[in-house]
N, C-alpha and C positions, 0 to 999 in steps of 0.2 A: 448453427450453434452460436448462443450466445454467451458470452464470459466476462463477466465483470471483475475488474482488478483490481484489489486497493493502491491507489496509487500516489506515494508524496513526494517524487522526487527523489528520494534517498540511494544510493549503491544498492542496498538489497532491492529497493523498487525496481531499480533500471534494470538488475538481471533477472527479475522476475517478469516482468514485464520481456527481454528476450526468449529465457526459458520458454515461457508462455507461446510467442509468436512460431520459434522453430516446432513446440512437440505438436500445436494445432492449425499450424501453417495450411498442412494437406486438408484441413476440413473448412477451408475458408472462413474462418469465426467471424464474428463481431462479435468486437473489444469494446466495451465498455470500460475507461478508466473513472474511478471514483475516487477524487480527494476530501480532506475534511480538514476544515480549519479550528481549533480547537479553540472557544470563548474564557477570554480571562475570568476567574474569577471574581475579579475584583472592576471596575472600572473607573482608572485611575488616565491623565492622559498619557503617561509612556506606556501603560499597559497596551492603550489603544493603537498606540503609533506600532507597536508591536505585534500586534493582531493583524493591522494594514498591511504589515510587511512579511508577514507568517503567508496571509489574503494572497497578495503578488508574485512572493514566491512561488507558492501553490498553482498558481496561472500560467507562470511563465514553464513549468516543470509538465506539466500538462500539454502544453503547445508543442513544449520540445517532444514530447512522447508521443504526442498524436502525426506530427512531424516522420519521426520512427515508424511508426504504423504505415503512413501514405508512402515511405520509400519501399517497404517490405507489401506492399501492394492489401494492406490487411485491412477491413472497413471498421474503423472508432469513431467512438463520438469521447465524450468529457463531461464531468459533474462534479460540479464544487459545492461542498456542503457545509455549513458551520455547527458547531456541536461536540456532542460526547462522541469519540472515534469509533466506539464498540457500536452503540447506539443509531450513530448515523450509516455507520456501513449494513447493517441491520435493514433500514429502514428502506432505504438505495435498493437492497437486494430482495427487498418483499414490496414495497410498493414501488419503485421506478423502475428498474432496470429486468426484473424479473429473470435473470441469468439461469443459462442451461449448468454453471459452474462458477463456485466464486475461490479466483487465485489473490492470496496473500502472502506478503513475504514475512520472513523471521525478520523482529528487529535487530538490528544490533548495533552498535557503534562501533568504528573504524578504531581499533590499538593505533596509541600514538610512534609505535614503533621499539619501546624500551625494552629489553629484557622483561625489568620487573610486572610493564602493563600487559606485554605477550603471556607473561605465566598468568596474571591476575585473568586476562582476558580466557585464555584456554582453560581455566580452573570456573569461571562465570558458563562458559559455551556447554562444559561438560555436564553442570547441571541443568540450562538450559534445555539439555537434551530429553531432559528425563520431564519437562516441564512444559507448557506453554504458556507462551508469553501471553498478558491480560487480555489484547485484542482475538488471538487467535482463540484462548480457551473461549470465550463470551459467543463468538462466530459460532463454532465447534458446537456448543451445547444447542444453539436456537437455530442459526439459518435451516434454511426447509432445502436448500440444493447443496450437489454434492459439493464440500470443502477443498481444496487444494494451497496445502502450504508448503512452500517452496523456502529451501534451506540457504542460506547464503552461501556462496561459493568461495 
């Protein structure tokens, strides 16, 4: 079985990416992690030095997860891809990777803790629910294998 997983680094990444390894542990997968580095707009030089550093972070988040994989005995490889997120995971999972399954996590950003951002935050989450987020709708309507989107914990 093959699985390709969007993959940036992020809290929802990192438990998506477990999620992932415990529920198809037992079928021995290969993991495919796919990131994407997202092109400024504009091309200005801080834009650029920010891309570089979007570029590196993305690498380094990847190693550490392919890392994960080789402790948990699971076979990965890794794909950095620059571009539109929806577009490039698209592309990754119809022309490269060709996945028996493609797992993506719910975005979300970390509450800074406050009361006020906890209500903000659970009042965003609520309708979230009822929604999906840009990447997953865009996946959802076109990829050609089965979807899997995993909730943040």
């Amino acid at each position: 079985m093959k699985i390709m997983i969007a993959y940036d680094g992020s809290r929802n990444a990192k438990l998506a990416l477990a999620q992932t390894i415990t529920m198809f542990h037992e079928l021995k997968p290969t993991l495919s992690l796919v990131a994407v580095a997202e092109n400024p707009r504009d091309i200005t030089a801080s834009n650029e030095d920010l891309f570089q550093e979007e570029l590196a972070s993305l690498k380094k988040a990847l190693q550490d997860a392919l890392e994960m994989c080789i402790k948990e005995g699971i076979s990965a490889d890794s794909l950095l891809l620059e571009g539109d997120a929806r577009k490039m995971l698209l592309y990754a999972a119809e022309n490269k990777v060709q996945p028996n399954m493609l797992v993506i996590a719910r975005h979300s950003e970390e509450p800074d803790g406050g009361f006020i951002a906890r209500s903000l935050t659970y009042f965003v989450d609520e309708l979230d629910y009822m929604t999906f987020g840009k990447v997953s709708s865009f996946l959802a309507r076109r990829v050609q294998c089965p979807l899997l989107i995993l909730p943040s914990c």
